[in-house]
Each structure stands twice: as structure tokens, then as C-alpha cells.
C-alpha positions as CSV (number, residue, x, y, z in Angstrom):
1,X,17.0,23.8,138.2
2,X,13.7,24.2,140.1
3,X,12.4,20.5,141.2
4,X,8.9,21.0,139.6
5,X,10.2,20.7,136.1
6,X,13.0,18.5,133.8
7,X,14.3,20.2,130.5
8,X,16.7,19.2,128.0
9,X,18.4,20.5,125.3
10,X,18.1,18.5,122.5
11,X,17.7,18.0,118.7
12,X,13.9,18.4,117.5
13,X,11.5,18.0,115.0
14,X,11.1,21.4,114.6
15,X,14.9,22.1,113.8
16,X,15.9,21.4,110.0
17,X,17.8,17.9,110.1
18,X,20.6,17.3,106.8
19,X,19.8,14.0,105.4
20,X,22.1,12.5,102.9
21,X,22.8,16.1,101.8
22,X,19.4,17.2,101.6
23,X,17.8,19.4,104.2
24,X,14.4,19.1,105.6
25,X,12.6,21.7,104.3
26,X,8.6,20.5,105.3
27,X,6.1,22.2,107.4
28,X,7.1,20.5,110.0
29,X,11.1,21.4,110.2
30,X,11.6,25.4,109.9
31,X,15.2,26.2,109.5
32,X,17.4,25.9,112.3
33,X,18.6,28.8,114.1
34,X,22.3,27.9,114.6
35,X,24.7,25.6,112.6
36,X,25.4,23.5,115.6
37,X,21.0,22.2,115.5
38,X,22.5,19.9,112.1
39,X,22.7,16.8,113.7
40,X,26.0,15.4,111.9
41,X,27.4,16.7,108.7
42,X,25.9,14.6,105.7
43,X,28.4,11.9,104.9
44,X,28.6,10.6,101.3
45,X,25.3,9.3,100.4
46,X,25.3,5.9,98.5
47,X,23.5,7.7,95.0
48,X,21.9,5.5,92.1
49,X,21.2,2.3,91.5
50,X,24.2,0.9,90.3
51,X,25.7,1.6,93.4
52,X,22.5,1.2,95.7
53,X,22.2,-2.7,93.8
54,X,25.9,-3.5,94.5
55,X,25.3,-2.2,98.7
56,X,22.5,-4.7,98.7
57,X,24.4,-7.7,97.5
58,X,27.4,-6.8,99.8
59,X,26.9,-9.2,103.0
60,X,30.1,-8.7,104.4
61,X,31.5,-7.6,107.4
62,X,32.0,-3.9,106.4
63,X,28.5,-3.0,104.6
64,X,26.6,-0.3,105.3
65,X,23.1,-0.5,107.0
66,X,21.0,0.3,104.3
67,X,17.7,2.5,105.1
68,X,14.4,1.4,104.1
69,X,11.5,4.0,104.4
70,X,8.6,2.3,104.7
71,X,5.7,2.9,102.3
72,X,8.1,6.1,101.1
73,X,7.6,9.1,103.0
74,X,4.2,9.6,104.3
75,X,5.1,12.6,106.3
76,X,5.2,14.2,103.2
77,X,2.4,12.5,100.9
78,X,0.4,10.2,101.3
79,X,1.3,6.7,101.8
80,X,2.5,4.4,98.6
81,X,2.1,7.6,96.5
82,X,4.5,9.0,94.0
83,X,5.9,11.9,96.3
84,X,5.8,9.8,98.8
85,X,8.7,7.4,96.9
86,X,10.2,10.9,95.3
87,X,10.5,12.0,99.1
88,X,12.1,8.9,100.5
89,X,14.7,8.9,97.8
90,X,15.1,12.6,97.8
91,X,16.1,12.2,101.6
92,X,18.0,9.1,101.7
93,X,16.3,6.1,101.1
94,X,18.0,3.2,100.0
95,X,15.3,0.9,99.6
96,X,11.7,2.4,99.4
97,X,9.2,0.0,100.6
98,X,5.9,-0.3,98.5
99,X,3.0,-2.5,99.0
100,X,1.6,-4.2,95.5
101,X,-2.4,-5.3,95.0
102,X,-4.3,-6.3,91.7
103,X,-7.3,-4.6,90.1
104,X,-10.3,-6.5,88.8
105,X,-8.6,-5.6,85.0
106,X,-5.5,-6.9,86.2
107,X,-3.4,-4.0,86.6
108,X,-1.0,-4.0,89.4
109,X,-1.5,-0.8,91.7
110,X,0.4,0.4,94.9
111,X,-1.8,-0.1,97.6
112,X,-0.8,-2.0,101.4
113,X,-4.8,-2.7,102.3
114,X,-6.9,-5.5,100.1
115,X,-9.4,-3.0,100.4
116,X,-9.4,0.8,99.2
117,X,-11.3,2.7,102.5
118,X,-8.7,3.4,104.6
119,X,-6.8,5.5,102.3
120,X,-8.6,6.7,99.3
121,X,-12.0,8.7,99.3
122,X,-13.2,5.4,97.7
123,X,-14.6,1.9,99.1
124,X,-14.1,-1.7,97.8
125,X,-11.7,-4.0,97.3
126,X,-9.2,-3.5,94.9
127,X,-9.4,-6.7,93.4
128,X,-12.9,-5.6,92.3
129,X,-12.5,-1.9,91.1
130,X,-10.8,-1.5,87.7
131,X,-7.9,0.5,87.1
132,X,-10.0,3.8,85.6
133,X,-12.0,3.2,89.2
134,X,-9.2,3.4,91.3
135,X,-7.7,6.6,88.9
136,X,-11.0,8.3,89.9
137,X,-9.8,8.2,93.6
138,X,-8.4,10.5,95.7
139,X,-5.4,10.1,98.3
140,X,-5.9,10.6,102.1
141,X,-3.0,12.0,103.8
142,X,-0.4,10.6,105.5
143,X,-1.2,6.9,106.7
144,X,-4.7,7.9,106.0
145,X,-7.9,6.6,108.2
146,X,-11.4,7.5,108.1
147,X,-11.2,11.4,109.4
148,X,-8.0,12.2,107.4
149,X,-8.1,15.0,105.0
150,X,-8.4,14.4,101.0
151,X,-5.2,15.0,98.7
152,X,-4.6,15.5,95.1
153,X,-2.6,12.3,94.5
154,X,-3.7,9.0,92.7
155,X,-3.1,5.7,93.2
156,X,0.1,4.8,91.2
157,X,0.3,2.1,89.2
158,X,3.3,-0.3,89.8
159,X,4.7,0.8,86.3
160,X,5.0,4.1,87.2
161,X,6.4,3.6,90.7
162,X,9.5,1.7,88.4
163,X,9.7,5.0,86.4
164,X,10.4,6.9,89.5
165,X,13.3,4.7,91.0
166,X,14.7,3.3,87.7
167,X,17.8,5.0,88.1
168,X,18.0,6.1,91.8
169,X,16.4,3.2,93.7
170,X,15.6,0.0,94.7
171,X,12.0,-1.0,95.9
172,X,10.9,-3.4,98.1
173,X,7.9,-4.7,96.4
174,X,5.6,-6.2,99.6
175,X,2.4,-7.9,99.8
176,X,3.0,-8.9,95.9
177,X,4.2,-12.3,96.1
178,X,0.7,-13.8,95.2
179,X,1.4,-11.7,91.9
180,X,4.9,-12.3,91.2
181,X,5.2,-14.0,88.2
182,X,3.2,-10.5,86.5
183,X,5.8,-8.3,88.8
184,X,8.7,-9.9,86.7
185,X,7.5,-9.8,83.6
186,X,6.8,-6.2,84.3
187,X,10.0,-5.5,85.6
188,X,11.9,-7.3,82.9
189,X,9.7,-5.4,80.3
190,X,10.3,-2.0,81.9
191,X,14.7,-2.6,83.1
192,X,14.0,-2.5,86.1
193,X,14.5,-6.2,87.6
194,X,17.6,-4.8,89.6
195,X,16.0,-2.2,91.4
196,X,13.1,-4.5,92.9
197,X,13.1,-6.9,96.1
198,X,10.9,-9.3,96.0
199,X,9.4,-10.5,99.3
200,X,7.8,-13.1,101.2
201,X,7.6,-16.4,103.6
202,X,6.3,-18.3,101.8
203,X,8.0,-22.0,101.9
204,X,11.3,-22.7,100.8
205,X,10.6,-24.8,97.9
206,X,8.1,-22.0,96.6
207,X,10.4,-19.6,97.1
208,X,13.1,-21.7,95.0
209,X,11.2,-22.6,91.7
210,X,10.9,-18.8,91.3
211,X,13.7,-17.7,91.8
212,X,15.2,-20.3,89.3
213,X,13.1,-18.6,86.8
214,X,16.3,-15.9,86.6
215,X,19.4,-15.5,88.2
216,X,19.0,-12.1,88.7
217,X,15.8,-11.6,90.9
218,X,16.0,-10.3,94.0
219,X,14.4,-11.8,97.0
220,X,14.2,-11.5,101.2
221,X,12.8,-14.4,102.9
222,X,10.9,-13.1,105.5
223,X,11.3,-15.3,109.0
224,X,9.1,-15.1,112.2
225,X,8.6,-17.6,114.9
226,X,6.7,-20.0,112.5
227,X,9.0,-20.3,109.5
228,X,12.4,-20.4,112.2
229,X,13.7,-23.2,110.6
230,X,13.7,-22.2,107.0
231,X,16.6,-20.5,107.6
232,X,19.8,-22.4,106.4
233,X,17.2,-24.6,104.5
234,X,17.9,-22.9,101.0
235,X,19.5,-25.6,99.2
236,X,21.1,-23.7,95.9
237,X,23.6,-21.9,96.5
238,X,22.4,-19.4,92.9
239,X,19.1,-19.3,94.7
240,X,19.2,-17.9,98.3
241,X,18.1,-15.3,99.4
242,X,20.2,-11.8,99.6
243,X,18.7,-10.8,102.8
244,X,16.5,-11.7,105.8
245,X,13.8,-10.0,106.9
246,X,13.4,-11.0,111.0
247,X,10.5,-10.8,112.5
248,X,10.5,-10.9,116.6
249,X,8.4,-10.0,119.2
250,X,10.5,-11.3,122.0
251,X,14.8,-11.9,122.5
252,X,14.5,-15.4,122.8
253,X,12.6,-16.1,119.4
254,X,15.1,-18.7,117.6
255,X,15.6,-16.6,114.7
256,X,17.5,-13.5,116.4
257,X,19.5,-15.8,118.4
258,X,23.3,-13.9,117.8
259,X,24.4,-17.9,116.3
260,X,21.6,-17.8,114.0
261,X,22.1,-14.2,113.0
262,X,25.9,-15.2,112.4
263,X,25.3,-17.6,110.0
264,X,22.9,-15.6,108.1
265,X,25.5,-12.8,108.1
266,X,27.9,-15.4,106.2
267,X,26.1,-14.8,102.9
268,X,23.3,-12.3,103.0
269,X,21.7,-9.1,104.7
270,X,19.7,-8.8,107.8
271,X,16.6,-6.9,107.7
272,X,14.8,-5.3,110.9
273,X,11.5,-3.8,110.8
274,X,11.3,-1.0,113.8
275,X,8.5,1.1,112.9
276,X,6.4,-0.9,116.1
277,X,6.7,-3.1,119.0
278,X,6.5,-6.6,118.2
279,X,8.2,-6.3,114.8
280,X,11.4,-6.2,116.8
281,X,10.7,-7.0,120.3
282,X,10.7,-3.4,122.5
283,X,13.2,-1.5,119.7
284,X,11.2,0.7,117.8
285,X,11.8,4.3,116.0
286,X,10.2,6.3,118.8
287,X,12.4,4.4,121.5
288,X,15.4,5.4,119.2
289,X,14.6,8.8,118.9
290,X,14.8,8.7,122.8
291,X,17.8,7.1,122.8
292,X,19.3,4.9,119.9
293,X,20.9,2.0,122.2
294,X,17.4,1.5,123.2
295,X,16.4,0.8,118.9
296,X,18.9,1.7,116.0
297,X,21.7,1.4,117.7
298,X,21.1,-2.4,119.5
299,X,19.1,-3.8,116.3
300,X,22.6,-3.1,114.0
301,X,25.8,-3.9,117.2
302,X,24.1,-6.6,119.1
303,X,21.4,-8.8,116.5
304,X,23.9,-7.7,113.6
305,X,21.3,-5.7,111.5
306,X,22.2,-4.2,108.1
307,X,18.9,-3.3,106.7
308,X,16.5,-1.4,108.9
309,X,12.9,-0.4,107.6
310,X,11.6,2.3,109.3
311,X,9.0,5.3,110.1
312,X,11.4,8.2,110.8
313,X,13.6,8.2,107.9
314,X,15.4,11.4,108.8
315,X,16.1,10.6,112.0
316,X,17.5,7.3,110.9
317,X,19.8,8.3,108.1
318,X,20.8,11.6,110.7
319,X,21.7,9.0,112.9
320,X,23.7,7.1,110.5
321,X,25.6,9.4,109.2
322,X,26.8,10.9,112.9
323,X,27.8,7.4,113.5
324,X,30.1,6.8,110.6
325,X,31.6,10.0,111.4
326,X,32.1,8.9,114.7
327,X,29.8,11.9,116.8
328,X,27.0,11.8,119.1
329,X,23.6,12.0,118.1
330,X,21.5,14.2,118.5
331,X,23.6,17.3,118.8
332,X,22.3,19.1,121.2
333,X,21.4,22.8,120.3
334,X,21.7,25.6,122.6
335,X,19.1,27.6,121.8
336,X,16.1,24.8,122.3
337,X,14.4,23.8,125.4
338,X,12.4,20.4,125.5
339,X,9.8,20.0,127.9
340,X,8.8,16.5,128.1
341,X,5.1,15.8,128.7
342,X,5.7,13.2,131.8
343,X,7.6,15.9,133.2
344,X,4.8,18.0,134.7
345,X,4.7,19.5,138.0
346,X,5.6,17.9,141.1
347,X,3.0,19.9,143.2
348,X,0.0,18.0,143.1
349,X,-3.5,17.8,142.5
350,X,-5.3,21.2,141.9
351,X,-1.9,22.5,141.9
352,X,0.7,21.2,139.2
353,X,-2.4,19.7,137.2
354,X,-6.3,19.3,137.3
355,X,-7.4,15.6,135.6
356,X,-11.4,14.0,135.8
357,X,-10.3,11.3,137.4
358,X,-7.8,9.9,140.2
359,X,-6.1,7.3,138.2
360,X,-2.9,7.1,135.6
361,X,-5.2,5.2,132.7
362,X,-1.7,4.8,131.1
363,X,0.5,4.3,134.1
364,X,3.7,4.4,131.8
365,X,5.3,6.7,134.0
366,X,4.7,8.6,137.2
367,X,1.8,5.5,137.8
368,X,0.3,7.1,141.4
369,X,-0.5,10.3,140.0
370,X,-3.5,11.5,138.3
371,X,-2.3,12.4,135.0
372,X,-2.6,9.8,132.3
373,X,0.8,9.1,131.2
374,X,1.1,5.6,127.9
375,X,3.5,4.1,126.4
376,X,2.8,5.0,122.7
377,X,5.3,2.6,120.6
378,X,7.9,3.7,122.7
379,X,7.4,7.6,123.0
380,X,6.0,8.5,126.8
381,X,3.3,10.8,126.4
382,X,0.6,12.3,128.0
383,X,-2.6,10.7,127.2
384,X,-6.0,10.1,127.7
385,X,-6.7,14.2,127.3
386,X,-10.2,15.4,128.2
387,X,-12.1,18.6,127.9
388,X,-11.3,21.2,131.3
389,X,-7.9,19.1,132.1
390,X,-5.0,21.1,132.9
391,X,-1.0,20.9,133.3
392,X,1.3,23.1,134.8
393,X,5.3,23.2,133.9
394,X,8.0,25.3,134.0
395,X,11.3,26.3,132.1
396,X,14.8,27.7,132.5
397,X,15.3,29.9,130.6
398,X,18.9,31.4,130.4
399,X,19.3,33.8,127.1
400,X,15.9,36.4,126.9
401,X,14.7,36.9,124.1
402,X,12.0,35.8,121.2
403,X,11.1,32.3,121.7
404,X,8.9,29.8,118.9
405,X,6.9,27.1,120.7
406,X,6.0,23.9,119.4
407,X,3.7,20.8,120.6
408,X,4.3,17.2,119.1
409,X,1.3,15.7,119.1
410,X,-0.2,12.5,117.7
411,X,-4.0,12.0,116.8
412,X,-6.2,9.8,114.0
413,X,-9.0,12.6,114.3
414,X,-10.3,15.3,112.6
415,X,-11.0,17.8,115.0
416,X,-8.2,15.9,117.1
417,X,-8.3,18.9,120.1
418,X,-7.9,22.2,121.3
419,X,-5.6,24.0,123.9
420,X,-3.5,26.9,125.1
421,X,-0.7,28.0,126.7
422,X,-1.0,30.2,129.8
423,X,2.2,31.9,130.7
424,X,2.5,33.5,134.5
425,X,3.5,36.8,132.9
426,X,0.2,36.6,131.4
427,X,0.9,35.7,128.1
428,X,-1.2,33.5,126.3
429,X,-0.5,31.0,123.0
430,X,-3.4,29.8,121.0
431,X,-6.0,28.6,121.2
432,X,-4.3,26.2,118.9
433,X,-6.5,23.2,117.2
434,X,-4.7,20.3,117.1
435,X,-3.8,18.3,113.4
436,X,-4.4,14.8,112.7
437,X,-1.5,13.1,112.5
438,X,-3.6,10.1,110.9
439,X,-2.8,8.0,114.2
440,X,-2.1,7.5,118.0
441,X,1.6,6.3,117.2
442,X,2.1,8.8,114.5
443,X,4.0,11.9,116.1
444,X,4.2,15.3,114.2
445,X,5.3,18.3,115.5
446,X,3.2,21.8,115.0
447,X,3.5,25.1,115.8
448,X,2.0,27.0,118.8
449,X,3.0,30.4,118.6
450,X,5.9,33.1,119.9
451,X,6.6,34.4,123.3
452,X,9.4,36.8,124.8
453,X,10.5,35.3,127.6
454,X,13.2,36.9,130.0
455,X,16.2,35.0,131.8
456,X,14.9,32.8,134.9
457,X,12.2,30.1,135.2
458,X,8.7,30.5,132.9
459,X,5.5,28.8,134.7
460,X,3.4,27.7,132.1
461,X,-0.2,26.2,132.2
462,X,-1.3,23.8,129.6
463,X,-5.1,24.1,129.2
464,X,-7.1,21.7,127.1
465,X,-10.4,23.4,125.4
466,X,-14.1,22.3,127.7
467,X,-15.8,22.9,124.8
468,X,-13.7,21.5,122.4
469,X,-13.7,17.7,121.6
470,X,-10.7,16.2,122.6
471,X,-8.8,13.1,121.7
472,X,-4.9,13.6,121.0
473,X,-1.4,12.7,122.5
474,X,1.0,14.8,124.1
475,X,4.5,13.7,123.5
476,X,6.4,17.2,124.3
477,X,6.8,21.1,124.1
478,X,10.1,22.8,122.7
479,X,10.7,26.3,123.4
480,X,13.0,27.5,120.8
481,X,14.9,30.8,120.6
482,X,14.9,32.8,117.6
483,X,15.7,36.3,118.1
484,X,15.9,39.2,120.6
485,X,13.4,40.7,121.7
């Protein structure tokens, strides 16, 4: 291989994934060209809540880690939205987390902000809009933020999330504790008291005079460095918790020492957040996706989790399911290239790339060169993008033929960028305007466009827009075959 350039074969976003026996079939994932881009065959999926209820009571030694897709699946729909919980199910959720706030007419609506900005096309807090005021709004997509676009969905109601998981579910009802007492009446009224977590950390005592209320509630005691020592301090035995949700920003915190974790292991669930840093010290999804000893993988064999909440749901249940089957993950296809975005030319300045300034504003990688390489939540991308700036690579390629290219990008604005691909042979992709992916740690793969390539090594220039406004994240560039020429 050429010294200028690093590729590798790998599994991507942009190759169809199977998940719990359902297979990515969103804008994002066309389907993949050869059998071998599935990254494990789909094992037996744990299906309904009968069986879902009885996984979360089992604490033993042999449970399954139990996947928790955090405020359902928002690459799909927007956050906390009905699709969004029908899409988390539909792709292997166990437990879909959902976010519970109260209107002004005391309805209880799904919604993780006090507040209705961020992800509706409304404004105000919840607690002061009604429930037809909030049925009047509108959506945003994804995670949402101010420049996202506008969807069809409403804001559900929590009645009608219980609807969708009543049979198929569980739910993990956050930010609701101050509202309990209506979440159980609700969810004794509607059947559903065995499909919902309650969740909180609040103190011990709290925590035990509602839970005596019924034998049958559900509840996670959520521990950070402040409330250590509350675990252990559950006095009935009827009312403990079923799981722990452990909070951590560093390896020596008290409550992830591997004694601690033992004894919680003796007679519930532990629950690991790794959607960012600081909810788990350095293991997050996008440092998984890299490599799972440095997330999934050390979060379940060394700190003994069995619940693990997450961003990239598909990746996390793909990864499951090659584990219990005892392969590697990802399996590497043959017919994709990855060009990593840190892996840019080794020729220098005015050469390899062209940047406004001297200095590695992100110094993640590469630190005494010029281009701006971060650390975002664990993926290494290039950052800090401006107007004129431009990036030479190169790849191997060793089959010719028809090749799809893709970008994954990340961006919370609406126009995020604009750029193309300059090929040696003269070839040219795009211009290609960037999507938001509704945030700087929020990675989503788009398409660029097709290129016949030949056997040997492709120079490539990528070229950011001077006229374009610019603000986006450059994670990496696959180079897929698809056919002949």
C-alpha cells in the first residue's frame, strides 16, 4: 500500500446490517452487495413481553445484556415519537427508553426537555401548554435543534406510547419520577405495569414507600458519584431495585468498583449508559463502533454490565448477536474500502491538503499538522471545515469496476456544507450539500455519488465549497463496489 493513505475493509453504515432478524432497510443502509457484509446471522431475538419482563428480572450469571435504545430510534423519527418506539422494537430493542413531562391540563406527554423548543416547531414549557397545544405541534427530526427540518409526527401522549409496547416491550419511563404516582395509576389502568421501568435517584427511603405501594412495579435506582452509598442500603428485600443504572465519569468512582458491581450482580441488573463520555468514563457507542473492547465489549466483561442504553442500536444488537455466536464483529466485506478522515496525505502542506490556518484546533490525532482533526464522543474526525480547505487521499483499489461512495458526516445545521470529490482521472462527485444530522456527535452516513474506478491506487481531492457556508464533521469515506463497469 502506498504510504500517503490507510484503508480498511470493514462493515459500514452504508451496508444493510440484520438486527434481531430484521434488516436495515433506511435511507441510510442500501442493501448490501454480498452476503458476507451481514455482520453475524440474527440469533433468536428475545420477542414479547412475557418473555422481555422475565429477561429483566433474571440477575443471574447467565442473562443476556438486554439493549435499551435510547429515546427509541431517532435515526428514523424523531425523538420520543411513536415510530421512533415502533422502530426500536422493530429492530431489537428490549427496553425502549422514553422521557415523561406534564401539561398544564395534566396529561402526561413524551417529551425529554421541560421545555418544547428544541424539538417541536412550538415554544414553552410543557408544564404550561395544554395537551390540544402540544397536539398542534409538529416534530423536528431526529434529536431535533433549532435548524432541523419539520416532520409530520406529534407529540405522543404516554397512553399511547403503552399502546405501542403492550405486548412487545418494556419502557423505561425517565425524567417521570416527579409524576409517578399518575404513571401507575395509568399503567395499572391501561395493563401495562409490567412493561414499564420506573426510574430515578432519588433517596432510598423515597424510593421505598413507592415501591411498597405494589409488589409488582418496576424500578432502577440510578447511582452516580453522589448517591454511591445508596447502594446495598435498600432494606426490603420485596422492595429493591431490579437493576442499577451507573453513572461514571471516571474508573475509580466507587460505584463501578468490580466489588461493588459484584454485589449488585447478586440480586439485580447493571445498567450502562454509553451514548457519551462521561456517562461511562471514555466507553461510548462511537468508540465501540471503532472497536468494541474500547465500549460494548469492556462495559459488559470487565464492570459486569447487562443492560446497556445506547445511540446505535443496530450496531449494538449486530454486535450482540456475533458474540453469542461466538464470531468477530464487524465482518469485514470485500467489496468496501474505508477511508478514514485522519488518514489524509502524508505530503504536506499545499500538497496532501490546503487548511486557513497552521494549527490542529482539534489535535486528536496527527496534532503538528495543519488539518483539524477532534475527538467527537469517540469517533476521530476531521473537523473545524472552512470554506476553500482541501484534502487529498488515496485508495487501493484491487477489483475495477462500478464503485458507490459515501461520506459520514455529522452536523446540527441547516445548510451544514458543501463539497466534492475530485478524482485524478478527472472524475468528479457532487457538489454534494451536506444533511443535518441534528448534531456534532450525531454521525449519519449519505451518499455522494458513483465512480468507475480501475485496479491500482485512486488520488482523490476532497474540496470544501468557498462559497458555501460550512460547518460539519468528517468522520470517513467508503468506496463500495457494486457492479462492473
Amino acid at each position: 500500500m502506498p504510504s500517503t493513505w490507510r484503508t480498511t475493509a470493514v462493515t459500514t453504515a452504508a451496508v444493510a446490517l440484520t438486527v434481531a432478524g430484521f434488516v436495515r432497510t433506511d435511507d441510510q443502509a442500501p442493501p448490501p452487495s454480498t452476503p458476507e457484509q451481514t455482520a453475524a446471522q440474527p440469533r433468536d431475538p428475545v420477542r414479547g413481553i412475557d418473555a422481555i419482563h422475565e429477561m429483566y428480572l433474571d440477575h443471574g450469571p447467565d442473562a443476556g445484556v438486554m439493549v435499551i435504545a435510547h429515546r427509541g430510534y431517532w435515526r428514523g423519527a424523531p425523538e420520543n415519537s411513536i415510530a421512533a418506539i415502533e422502530q426500536g422494537i422493530e429492530r431489537g430493542a428490549h427496553v425502549v427508553e422514553i422521557d415523561v413531562q406534564r401539561t398544564a391540563d395534566g396529561h402526561l406527554v413524551l417529551m425529554h426537555d421541560t421545555t418544547v423548543d428544541r424539538t417541536t416547531n412550538g415554544t414553552g414549557a410543557v408544564s404550561s401548554l395544554t395537551l390540544d397545544q402540544i397536539k398542534a405541534l409538529r416534530l423536528k427530526e431526529h434529536l431535533g435543534g433549532a435548524q432541523a427540518a419539520l416532520t409530520d409526527h406529534q407529540v405522543p401522549t404516554l397512553e399511547e406510547a403503552l399502546a405501542v409496547v403492550k405486548d412487545r416491550a418494556m419502557v423505561n419511563l425517565d425524567k417521570g419520577w416527579p409524576f409517578r404516582d399518575q404513571e401507575y395509576e395509568l399503567l395499572v389502568e391501561t395493563g401495562t405495569l409490567r412493561n414499564a421501568i420506573f426510574k430515578s435517584s432519588a433517596p432510598v427511603a423515597e424510593v421505598e414507600q413507592f415501591l411498597a405501594r405494589d409488589p409488582e412495579i418496576l424500578y432502577t435506582h440510578v447511582v452516580n458519584d453522589g448517591n454511591a452509598s445508596s447502594i446495598g442500603a435498600f432494606t426490603d428485600d420485596d422492595d429493591r431495585p431490579q437493576a442499577y443504572e451507573l453513572v461514571f465519569d471516571r474508573l475509580t468512582d466507587p460505584q463501578i468498583q468490580p466489588a461493588t458491581v459484584a454485589n449488585i450482580r447478586e440480586d439485580a441488573r447493571v445498567w450502562v449508559n454509553t451514548m457519551w463520555y462521561g456517562l461511562a468514563a471514555g466507553y461510548t457507542d462511537e468508540r465501540s463502533l471503532l472497536d468494541p473492547a474500547g465500549g460494548w465489549q469492556s462495559v459488559v466483561d470487565r464492570h459486569g454490565a447487562s443492560m446497556i442504553q445506547t445511540d446505535d442500536q443496530d450496531e449494538l444488537v449486530d454486535w450482540l448477536a456475533a458474540r453469542d455466536a461466538g464470531r468477530d464483529w464487524p465482518v469485514f466485506p470485500r467489496d468496501v474500502l474505508r477511508v478514514e478522515a485522519e488518514d489524509y496525505s502524508i505530503d504536506g502542506l499545499g500538497v496532501g491538503y490546503s487548511d486557513q490556518d497552521v494549527e490542529n484546533r482539534g489535535g486528536a490525532d496527527r496534532e503538528y499538522e495543519g488539518v483539524d482533526v477532534c475527538d467527537n464522543g469517540g469517533a476521530i474526525v476531521v473537523c473545524w471545515i472552512r470554506g476553500g480547505e482541501w484534502i487529498r487521499y488515496s485508495v487501493d483499489v484491487r477489483v475495477p469496476g462500478r464503485y458507490a461512495v459515501t461520506a459520514r458526516v455529522s452536523s446540527p445545521y441547516r445548510p451544514a456544507g458543501r463539497f466534492t470529490l475530485e478524482f485524478g482521472d478527472g472524475d468528479r462527485l457532487g457538489p454534494v450539500d451536506v444533511r443535518t444530522t441534528t448534531g456534532h456527535n450525531i454521525f449519519m452516513t449519505q451518499p455522494v455519488g458513483e465512480v468507475v474506478l480501475d485496479r491500482g491506487t485512486h488520488h482523490f481531492t476532497f474540496r470544501v465549497d468557498p462559497n458555501a457556508y460550512q460547518n460539519f464533521n468528517l468522520d470517513r469515506i467508503d468506496v463500495e463496489r457494486i457492479g462492473s463497469r
